[in-house]
C-alpha positions as a printed NumPy array, in Angstrom:
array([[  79.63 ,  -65.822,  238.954],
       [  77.55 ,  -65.619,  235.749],
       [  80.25 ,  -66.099,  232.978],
       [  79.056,  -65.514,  229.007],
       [  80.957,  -66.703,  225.848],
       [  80.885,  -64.839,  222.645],
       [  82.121,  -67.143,  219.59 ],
       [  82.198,  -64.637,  217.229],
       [  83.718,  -64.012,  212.89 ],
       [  86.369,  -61.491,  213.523],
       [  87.711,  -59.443,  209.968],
       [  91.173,  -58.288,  210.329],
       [  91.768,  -54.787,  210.129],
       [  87.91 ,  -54.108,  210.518],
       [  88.171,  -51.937,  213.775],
       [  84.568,  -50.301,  213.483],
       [  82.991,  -54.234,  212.486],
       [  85.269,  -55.681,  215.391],
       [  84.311,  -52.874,  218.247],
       [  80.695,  -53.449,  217.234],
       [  80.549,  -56.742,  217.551],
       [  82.182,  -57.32 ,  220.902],
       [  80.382,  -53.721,  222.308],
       [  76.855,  -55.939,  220.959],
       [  77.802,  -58.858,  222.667],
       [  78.91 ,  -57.521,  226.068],
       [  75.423,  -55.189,  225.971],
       [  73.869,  -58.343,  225.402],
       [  75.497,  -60.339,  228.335],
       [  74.672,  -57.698,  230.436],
       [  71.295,  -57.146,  229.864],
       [  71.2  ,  -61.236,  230.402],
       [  72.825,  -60.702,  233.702],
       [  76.478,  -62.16 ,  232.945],
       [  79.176,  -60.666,  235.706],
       [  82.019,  -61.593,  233.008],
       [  81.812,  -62.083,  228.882],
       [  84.821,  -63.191,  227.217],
       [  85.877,  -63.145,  223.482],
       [  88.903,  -64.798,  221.463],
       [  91.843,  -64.31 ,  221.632],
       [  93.456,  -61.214,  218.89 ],
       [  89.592,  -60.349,  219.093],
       [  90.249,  -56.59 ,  218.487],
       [  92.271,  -57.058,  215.617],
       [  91.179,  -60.052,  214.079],
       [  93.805,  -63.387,  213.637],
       [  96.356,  -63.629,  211.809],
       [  97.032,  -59.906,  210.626],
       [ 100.511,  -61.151,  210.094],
       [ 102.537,  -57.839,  208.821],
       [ 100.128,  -55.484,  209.393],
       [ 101.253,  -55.864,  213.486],
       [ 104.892,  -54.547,  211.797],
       [ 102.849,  -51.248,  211.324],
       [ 102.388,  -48.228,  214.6  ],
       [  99.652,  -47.291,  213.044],
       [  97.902,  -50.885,  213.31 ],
       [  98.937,  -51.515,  216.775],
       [  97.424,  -47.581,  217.959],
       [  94.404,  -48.614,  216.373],
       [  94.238,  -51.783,  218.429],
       [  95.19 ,  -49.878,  221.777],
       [  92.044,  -47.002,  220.92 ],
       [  89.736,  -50.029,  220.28 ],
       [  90.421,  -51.809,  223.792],
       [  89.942,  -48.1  ,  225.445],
       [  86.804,  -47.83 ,  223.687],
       [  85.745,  -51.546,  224.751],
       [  86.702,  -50.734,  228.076],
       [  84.421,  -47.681,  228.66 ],
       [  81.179,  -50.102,  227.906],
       [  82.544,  -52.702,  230.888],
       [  79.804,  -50.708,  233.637],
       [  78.769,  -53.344,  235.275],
       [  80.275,  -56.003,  233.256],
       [  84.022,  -57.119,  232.603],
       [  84.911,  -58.495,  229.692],
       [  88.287,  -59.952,  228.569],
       [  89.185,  -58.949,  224.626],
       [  92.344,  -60.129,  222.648],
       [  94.396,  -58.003,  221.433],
       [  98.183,  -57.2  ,  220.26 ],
       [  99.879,  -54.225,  222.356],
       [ 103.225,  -52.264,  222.43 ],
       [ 105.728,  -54.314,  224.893],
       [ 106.989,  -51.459,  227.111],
       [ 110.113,  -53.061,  227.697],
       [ 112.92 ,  -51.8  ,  225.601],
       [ 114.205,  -55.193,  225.633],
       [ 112.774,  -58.446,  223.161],
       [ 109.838,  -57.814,  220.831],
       [ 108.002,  -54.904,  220.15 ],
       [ 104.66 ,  -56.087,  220.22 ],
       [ 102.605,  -58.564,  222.759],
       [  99.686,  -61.267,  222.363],
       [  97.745,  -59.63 ,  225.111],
       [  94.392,  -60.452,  227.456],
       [  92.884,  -57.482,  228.837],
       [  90.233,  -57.482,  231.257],
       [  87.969,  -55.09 ,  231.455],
       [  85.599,  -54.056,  234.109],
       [  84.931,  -50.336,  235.756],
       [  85.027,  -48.555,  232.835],
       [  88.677,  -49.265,  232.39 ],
       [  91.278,  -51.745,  231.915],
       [  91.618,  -53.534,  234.963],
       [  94.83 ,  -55.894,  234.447],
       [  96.678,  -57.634,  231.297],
       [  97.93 ,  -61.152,  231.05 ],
       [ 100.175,  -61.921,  228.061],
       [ 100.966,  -65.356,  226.112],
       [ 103.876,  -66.709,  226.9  ],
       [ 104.191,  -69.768,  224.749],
       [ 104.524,  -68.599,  220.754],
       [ 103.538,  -71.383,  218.266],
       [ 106.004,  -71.406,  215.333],
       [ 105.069,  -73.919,  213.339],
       [ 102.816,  -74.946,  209.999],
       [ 100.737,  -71.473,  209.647],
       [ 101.695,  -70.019,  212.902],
       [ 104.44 ,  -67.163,  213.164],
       [ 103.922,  -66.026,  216.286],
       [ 107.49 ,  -65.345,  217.474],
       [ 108.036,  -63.367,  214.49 ],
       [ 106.044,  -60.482,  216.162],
       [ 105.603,  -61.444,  219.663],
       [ 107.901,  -61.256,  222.757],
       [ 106.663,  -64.23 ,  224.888],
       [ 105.552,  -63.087,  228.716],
       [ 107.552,  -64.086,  231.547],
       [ 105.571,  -62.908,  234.372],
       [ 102.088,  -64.883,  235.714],
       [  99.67 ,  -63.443,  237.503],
       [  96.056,  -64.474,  238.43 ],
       [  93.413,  -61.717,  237.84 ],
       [  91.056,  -61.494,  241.058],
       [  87.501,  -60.707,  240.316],
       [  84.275,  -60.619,  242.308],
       [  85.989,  -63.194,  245.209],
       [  87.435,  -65.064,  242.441],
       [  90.618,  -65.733,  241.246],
       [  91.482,  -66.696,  237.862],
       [  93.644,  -68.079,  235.9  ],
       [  93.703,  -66.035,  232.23 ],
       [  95.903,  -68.264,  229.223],
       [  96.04 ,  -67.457,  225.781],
       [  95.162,  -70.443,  223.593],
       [  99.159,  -72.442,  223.423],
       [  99.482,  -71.294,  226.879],
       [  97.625,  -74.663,  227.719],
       [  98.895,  -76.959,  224.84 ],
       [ 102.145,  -77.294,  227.221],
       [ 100.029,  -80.722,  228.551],
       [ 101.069,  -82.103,  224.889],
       [ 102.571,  -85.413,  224.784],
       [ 105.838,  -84.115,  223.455],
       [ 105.744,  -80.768,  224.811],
       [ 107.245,  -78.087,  222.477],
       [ 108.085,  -75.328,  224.975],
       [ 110.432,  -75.919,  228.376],
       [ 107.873,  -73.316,  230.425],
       [ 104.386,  -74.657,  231.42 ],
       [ 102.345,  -71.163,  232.199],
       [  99.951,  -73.056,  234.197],
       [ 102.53 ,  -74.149,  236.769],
       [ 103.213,  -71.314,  237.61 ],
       [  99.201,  -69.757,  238.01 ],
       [  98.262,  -72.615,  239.552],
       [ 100.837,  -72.045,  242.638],
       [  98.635,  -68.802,  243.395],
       [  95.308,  -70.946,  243.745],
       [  92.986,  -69.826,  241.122],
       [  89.352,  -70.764,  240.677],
       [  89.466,  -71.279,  237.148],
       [  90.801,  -70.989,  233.863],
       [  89.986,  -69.073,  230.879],
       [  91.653,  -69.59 ,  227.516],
       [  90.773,  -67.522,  224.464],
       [  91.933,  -68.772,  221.474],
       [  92.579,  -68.673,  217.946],
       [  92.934,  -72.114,  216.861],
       [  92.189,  -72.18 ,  213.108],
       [  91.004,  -75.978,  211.93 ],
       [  91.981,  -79.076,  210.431],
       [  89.406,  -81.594,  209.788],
       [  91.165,  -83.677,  213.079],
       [  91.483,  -80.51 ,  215.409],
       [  88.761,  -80.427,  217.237],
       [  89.776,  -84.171,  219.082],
       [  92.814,  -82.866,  219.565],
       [  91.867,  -79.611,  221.032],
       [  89.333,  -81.112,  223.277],
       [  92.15 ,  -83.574,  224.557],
       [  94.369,  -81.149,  225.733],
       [  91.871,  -78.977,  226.912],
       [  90.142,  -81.818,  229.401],
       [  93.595,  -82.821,  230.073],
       [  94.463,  -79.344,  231.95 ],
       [  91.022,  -79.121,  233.37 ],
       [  91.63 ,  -82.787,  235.029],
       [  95.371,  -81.873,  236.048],
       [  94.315,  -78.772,  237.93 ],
       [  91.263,  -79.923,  239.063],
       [  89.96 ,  -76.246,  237.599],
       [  86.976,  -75.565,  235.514],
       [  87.715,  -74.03 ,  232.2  ],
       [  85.887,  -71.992,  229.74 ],
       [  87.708,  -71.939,  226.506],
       [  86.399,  -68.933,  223.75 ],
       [  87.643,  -69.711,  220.003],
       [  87.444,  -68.045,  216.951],
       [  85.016,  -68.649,  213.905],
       [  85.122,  -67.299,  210.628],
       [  87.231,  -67.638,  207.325],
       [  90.445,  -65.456,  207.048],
       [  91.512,  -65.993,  203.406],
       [  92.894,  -69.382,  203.445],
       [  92.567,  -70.207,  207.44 ],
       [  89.394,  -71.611,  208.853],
       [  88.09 ,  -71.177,  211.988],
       [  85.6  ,  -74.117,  213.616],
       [  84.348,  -72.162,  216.623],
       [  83.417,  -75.18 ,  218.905],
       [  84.283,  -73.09 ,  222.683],
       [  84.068,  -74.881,  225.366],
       [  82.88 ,  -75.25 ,  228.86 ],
       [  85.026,  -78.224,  230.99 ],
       [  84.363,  -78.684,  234.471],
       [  86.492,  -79.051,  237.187],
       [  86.311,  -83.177,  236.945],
       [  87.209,  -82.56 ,  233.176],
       [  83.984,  -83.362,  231.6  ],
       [  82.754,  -81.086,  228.726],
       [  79.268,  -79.317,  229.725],
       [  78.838,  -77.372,  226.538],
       [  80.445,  -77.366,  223.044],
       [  79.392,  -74.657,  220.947],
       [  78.464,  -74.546,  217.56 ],
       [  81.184,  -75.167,  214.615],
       [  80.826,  -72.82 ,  211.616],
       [  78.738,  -70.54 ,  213.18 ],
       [  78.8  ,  -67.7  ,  215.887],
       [  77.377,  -68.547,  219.437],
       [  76.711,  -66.937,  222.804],
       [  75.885,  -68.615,  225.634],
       [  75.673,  -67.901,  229.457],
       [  77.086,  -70.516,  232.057],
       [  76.831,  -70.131,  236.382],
       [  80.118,  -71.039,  237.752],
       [  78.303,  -72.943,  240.58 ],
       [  76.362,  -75.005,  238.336],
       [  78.784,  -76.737,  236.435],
       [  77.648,  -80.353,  236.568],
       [  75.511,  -81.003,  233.945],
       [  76.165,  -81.963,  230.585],
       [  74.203,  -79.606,  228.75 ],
       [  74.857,  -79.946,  225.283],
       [  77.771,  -82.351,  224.284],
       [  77.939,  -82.31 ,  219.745],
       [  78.409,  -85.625,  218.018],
       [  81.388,  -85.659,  216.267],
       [  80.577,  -84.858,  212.793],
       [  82.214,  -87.209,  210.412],
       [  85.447,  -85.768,  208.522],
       [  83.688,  -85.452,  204.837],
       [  81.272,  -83.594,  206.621],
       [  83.096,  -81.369,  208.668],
       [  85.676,  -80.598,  205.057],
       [  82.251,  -80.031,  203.264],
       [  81.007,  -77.307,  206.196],
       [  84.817,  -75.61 ,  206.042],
       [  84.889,  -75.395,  202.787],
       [  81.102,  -73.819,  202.431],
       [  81.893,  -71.711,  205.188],
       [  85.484,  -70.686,  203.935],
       [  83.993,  -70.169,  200.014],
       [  81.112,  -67.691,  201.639],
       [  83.238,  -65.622,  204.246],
       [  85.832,  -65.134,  201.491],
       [  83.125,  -63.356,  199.53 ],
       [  81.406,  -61.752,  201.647],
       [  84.387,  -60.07 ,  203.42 ],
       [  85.406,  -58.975,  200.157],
       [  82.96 ,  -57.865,  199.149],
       [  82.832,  -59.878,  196.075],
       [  79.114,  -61.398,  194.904],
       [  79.489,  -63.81 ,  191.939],
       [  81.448,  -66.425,  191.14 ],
       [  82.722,  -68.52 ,  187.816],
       [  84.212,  -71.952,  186.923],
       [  84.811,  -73.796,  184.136],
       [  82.204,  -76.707,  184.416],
       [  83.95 ,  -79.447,  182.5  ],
       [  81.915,  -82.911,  183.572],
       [  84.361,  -83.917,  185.834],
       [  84.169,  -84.259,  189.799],
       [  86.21 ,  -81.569,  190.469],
       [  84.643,  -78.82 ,  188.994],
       [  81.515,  -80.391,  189.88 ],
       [  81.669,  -80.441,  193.628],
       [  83.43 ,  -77.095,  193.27 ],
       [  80.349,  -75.7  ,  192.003],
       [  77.832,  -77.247,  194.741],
       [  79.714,  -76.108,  197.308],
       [  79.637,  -72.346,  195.89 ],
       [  76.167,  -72.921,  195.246],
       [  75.25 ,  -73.326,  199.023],
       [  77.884,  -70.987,  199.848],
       [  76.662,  -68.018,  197.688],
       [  73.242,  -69.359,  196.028],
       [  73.113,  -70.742,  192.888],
       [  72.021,  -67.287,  191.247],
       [  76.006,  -66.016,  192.439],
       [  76.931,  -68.268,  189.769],
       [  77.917,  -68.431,  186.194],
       [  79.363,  -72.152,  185.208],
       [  80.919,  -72.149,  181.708],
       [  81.349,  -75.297,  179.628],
       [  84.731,  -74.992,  177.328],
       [  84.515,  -78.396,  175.303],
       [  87.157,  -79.172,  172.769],
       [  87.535,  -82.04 ,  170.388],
       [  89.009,  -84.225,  173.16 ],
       [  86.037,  -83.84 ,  175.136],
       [  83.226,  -86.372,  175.142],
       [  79.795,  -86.223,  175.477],
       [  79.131,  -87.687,  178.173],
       [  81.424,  -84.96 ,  179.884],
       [  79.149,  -82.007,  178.357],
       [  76.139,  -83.736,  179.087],
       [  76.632,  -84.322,  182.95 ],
       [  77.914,  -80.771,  183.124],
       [  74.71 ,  -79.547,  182.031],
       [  72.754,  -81.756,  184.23 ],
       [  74.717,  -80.826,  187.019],
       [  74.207,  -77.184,  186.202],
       [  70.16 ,  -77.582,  185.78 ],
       [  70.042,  -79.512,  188.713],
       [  71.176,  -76.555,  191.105],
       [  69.808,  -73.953,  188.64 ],
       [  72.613,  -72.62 ,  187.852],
       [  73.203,  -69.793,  184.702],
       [  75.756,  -71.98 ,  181.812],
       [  76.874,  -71.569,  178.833],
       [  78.775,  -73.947,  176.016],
       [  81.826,  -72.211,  174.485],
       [  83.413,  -74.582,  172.182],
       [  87.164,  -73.966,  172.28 ],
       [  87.863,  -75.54 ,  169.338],
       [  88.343,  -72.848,  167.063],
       [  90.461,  -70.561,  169.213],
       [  92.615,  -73.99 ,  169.482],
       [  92.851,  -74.883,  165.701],
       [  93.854,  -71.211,  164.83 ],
       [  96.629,  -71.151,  167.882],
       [  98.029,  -74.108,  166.233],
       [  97.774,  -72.416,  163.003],
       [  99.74 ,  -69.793,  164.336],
       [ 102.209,  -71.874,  166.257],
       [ 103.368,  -74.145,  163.104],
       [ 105.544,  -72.603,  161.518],
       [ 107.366,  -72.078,  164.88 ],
       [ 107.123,  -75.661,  165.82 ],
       [ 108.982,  -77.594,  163.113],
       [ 106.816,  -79.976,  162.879],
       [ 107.139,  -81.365,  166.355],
       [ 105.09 ,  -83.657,  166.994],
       [ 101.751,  -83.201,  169.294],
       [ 103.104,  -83.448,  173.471],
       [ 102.205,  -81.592,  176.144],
       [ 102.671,  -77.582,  174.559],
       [  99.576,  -78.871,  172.582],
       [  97.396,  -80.466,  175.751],
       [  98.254,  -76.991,  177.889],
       [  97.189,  -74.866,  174.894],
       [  93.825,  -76.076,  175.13 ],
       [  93.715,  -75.89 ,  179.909],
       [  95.359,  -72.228,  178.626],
       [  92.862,  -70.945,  176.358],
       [  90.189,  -71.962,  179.319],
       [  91.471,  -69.672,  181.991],
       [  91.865,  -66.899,  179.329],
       [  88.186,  -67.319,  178.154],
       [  87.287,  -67.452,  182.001],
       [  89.006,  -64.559,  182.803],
       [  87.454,  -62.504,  180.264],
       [  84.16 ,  -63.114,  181.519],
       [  85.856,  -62.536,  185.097],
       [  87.137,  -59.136,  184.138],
       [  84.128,  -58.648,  181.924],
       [  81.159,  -59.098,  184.521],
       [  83.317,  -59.089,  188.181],
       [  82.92 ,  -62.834,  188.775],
       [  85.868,  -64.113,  191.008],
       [  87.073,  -67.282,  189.085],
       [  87.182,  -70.208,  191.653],
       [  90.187,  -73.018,  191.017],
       [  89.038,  -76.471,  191.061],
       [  92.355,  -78.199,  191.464],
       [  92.471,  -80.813,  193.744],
       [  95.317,  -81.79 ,  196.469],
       [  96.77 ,  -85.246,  194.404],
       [  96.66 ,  -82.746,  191.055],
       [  98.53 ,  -79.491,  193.246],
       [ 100.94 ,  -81.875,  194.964],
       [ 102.355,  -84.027,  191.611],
       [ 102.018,  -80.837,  189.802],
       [  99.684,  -82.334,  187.378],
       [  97.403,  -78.994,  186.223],
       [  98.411,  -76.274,  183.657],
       [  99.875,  -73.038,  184.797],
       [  97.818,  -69.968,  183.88 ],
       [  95.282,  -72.676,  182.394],
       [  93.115,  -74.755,  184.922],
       [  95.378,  -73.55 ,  187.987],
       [  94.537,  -69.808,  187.495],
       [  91.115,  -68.446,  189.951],
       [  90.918,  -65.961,  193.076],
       [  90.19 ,  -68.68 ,  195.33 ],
       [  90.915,  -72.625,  195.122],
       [  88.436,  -74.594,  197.021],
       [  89.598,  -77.741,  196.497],
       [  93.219,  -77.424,  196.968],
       [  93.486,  -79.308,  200.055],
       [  91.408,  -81.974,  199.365],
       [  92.723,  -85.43 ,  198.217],
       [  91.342,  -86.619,  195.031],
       [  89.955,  -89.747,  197.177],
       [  88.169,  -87.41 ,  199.383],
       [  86.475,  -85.368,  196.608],
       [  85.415,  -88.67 ,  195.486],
       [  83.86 ,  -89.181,  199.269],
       [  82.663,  -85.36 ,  199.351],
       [  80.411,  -86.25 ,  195.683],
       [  78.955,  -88.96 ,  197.775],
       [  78.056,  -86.892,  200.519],
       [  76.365,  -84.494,  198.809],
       [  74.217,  -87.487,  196.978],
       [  73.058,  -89.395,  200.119],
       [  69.779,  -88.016,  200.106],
       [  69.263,  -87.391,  196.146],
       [  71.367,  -87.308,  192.891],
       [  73.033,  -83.801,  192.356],
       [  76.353,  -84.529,  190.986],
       [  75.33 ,  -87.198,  188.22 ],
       [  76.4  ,  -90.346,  188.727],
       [  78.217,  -91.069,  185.878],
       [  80.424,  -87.725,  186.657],
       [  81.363,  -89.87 ,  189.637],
       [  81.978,  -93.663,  188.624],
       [  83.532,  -92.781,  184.846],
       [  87.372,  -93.012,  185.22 ],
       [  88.933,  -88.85 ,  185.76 ],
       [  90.072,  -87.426,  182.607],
       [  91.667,  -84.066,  181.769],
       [  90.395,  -84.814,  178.456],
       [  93.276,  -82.928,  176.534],
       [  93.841,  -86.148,  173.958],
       [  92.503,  -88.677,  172.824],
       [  91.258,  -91.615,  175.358],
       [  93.39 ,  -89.613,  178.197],
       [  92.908,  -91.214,  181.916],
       [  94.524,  -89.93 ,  184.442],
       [  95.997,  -92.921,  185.115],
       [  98.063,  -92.539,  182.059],
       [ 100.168,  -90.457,  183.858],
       [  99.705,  -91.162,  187.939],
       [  99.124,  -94.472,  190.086],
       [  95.903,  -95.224,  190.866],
       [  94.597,  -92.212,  193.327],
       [  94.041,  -94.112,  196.151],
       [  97.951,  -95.491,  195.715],
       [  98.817,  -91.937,  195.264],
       [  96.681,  -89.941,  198.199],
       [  98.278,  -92.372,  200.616],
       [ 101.431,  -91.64 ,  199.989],
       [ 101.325,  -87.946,  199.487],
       [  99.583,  -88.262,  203.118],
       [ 102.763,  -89.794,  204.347],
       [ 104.827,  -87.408,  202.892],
       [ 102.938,  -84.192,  203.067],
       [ 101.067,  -84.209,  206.295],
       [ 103.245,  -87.058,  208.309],
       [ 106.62 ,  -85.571,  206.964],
       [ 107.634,  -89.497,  206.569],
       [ 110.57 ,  -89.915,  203.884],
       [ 110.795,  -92.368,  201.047],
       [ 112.355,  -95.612,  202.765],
       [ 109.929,  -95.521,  205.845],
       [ 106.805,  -95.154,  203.129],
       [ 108.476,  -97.994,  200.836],
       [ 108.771,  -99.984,  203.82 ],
       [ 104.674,  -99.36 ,  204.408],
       [ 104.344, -101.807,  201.65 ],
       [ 104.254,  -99.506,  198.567],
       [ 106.172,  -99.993,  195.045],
       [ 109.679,  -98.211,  195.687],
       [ 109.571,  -96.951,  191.721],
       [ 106.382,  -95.292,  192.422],
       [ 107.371,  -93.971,  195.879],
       [ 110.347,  -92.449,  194.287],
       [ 108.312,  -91.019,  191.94 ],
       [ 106.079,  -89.42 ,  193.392],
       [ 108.217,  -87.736,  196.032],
       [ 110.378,  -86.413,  193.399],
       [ 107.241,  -84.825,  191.167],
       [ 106.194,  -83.755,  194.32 ],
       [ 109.756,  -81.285,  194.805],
       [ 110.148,  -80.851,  191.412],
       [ 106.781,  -78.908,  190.752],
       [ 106.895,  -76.477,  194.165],
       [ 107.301,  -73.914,  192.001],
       [ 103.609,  -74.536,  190.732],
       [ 102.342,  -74.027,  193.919],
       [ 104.27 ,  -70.908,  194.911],
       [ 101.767,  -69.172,  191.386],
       [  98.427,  -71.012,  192.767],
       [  95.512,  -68.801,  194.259],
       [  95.054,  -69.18 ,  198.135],
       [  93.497,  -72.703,  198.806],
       [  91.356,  -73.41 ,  201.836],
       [  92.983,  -75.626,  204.473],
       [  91.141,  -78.105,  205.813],
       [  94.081,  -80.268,  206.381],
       [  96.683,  -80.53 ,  209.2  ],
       [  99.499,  -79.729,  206.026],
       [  98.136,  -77.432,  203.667],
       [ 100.317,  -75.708,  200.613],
       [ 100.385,  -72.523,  200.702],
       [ 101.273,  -70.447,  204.337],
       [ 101.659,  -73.601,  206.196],
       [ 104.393,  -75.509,  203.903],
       [ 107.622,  -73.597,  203.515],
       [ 109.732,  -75.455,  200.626],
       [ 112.629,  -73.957,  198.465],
       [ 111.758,  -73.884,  194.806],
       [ 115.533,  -74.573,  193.819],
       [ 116.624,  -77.421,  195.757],
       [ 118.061,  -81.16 ,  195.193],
       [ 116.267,  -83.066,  197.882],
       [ 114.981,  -86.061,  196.14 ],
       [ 115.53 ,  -85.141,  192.729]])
């Protein structure tokens, strides 16, 4: 049997985009002489549409796609995701559903069974998990059809008591097919691959795995389907980032035909960040984008990555110097900024500042100069960048950084305000790494803008250091914390100062309710903020 996989950039809620795309591709596997092409897994309706599956009108839209799908299968099947009414007055309303398609029609329906609740995934909160298993027979063959968890059951600490393969492999399939929608962390793709071989080798089944690619607001997708043969070695990895189609012969299954190199984690953040900054726009519909360029390295790997997401002439960079800022700051701004030929200007917001304090005396009592001063200045930024925002359409992109979102050190309405934030999931040490990444073949990101010490520049002689431990003190133990869920005598006990442990944890609680007012931020992590971290504003842990 001649099988195809289409890795293809779903939009949810794009019916017309979504039918085209998967009517395209199975055309095109036909005319290449495929028996069976198979797309992810929610295909139809694109991953996650969260609420939107709470609406009738949603879910009939998804059913009148997969009927229109179906009547293009002459000659071909195809297997589509897609969610569907559980008939069953009993449990959910909806279902994670695998159709397969072939004859014109639909031809049978498998149905997840294991519902991921965890980090981003609410899965349970809409679908009733199957209880049934089935194998689909097709052309003499008999296989086994899993939607993407279905198969992470061969965890080492398995989540779920049911194991949907045990019971399809009892009716002797040929092979397996998983479409998936498994949305990426920089350290994913080992994973996935692990568990993945690991079923292939249990079953002793060859396995052709179909994931998503594509940005979905804040969720990345890597793409990187698979083909696994029966012995468990990978035949074919597809392409990450990008959409893919390629054409495999179930009895020629032997050859390692195109295994990637594991791209290094600064490079695979960099490509899911370009990829997540350009999707973002372009399925918005949106065109240009603005930042406040302010010499530092977070603003200025912000800015290359939008470059060579939406070309440097998408662009508009505006430097906002006060009296706190140095030269050296303006200056590597601007050579940043002519270096990738990017449109600037210099607004001094010095003026704007002194008159605000004017204003603000006689309210003050002579208070003296703290903090209300230092966010004046991050404040009348993100108003001056909104104007032109508002003014011209640009989408303001954030250039906060994890360390800065997690310690809540960044103004509200000020340098946290923007449509998008790219870097919000990105440890300060690794935007450090990702500057050095994009200068291994030449200098784009001056050099000094990446060995001077990081300043918010909002006083005189300010270092961040003022204020937090050195970063690479800090980013380990807000990895602890944030992404290994460790508490603060096992990460004292690691070998770090217990007054800065405590610290830190307790900024960290103490400014959630920063985060909940942030713009989406791309995740690139395995612990993002935003969707995927679920912490009470009001609460005492820590404090």
């Amino acid at each position: 049997m001649k099988i195809a996989l289409a890795q293809l950039n779903y939009f949810i809620g794009d019916f017309k985009g979504n039918i085209d795309k998967i009517i395209s591709s199975i055309k095109k596997a036909k005319n290449q002489g495929a028996d069976l092409v198979i797309f992810s897994e929610l295909s139809v309706s694109g991953y996650p549409a969260q609420d939107f599956l709470e609406f009738d009108d949603f879910i009939i839209k998804c059913d009148n796609a997969v009927k229109s799908i179906a009547k293009e299968c002459d000659g071909i099947a195809a297997v589509i995701g897609s969610p569907s009414f559980n008939k069953n007055n009993k449990g959910k309303r909806l279902l994670n559903s695998a159709f397969f398609l072939a004859d014109g029609k639909i031809l049978s329906i498998a149905n997840k069974a294991l519902m991921p609740n965890y980090d981003i995934f609410d899965e349970y909160r809409y679908f009733e998990p199957a209880k049934d298993f089935n194998i689909i027979k097709f052309k003499d063959k008999k296989i086994a059809l899993t939607i993407c968890e279905d198969l992470w059951a061969e965890d080492d600490r398995p989540l779920y008591p049911l194991n949907p393969m045990e019971e399809l492999i009892k009716q002797n399939p040929d092979f397996i097919i998983n479409i998936a929608a498994s949305p990426f962390s920089f350290n994913q793709a080992k994973k996935r691959k692990e568990i993945l071989v690991k079923n292939s080798k249990k079953y002793h089944l060859p396995l052709f795995y179909v994931n998503h690619v594509g940005a979905q607001t804040e969720i990345l997708f890597d793409g990187g389907s698979l083909v696994i043969n029966e012995q468990g070695k990978i035949i074919d990895e597809f392409e990450y980032f990008k959409e893919d189609f390629r054409i495999y012969d179930t009895n020629n299954l032997n050859d390692i035909s195109n295994k990637n190199n594991p791209a290094e984690k600064i490079q695979l953040i960099h490509d899911a960040l370009i990829m997540g900054i350009s999707n973002y726009f372009q399925k918005l519909n949106f065109k240009k984008a603005i930042l406040g360029l302010s010499g530092g390295i977070d603003s200025a790997v912000t800015l290359v990555l939008a470059a060579k997401a939406l070309g440097n002439k998408n662009l508009k960079a505006i430097l906002l110097p006060s009296e706190f800022s140095s030269d050296h700051s303006v200056n590597d701004a601007v050579a940043l900024a002519e270096n990738l030929n990017v449109d600037y200007n210099i607004i001094s917001i010095k003026d704007i500042y002194n008159a605000s304090n004017k204003t603000l005396k006689p309210y003050f009592n002579n208070l003296p100069f703290n903090i209300a001063e230092e966010n004046l200045q991050a404040r009348i930024r993100g108003l001056l960048l909104m104007a032109f925002s508002n003014k011209y359409g640009y989408i303001l992109l954030n250039t906060s950084n994890k360390s800065e979102a997690a310690v809540g050190y960044g103004t509200l309405y000020g340098d946290m305000c923007g449509g998008l934030s790219v870097l919000g999931d990105v440890y300060k040490t690794d935007v450090f790494k990702l500057a050095k990444f994009i200068n291994k073949e030449k200098e784009i990101i001056p050099n000094n803008t990446i060995n001077k010490p990081p300043s918010a520049e909002l006083r005189p002689n300010q270092k961040d250091s003022d204020s937090l431990p050195d970063y690479d003190i800090l980013d380990k133990i807000l990895y602890n914390y944030i992404e290994l869920h460790k508490g603060p005598e096992h990460i004292i006990n690691l070998g770090f100062d217990e007054n800065i442990v405590r610290k830190v944890l307790k900024l960290v609680n103490i400014n959630e309710y920063k985060r909940r007012q942030t713009p989406p931020i791309l995740r690139v992590s395995s612990k993002a903020f935003g969707m995927g971290r679920r912490m009470p504003v009001v609460a005492k842990y820590l404090l």
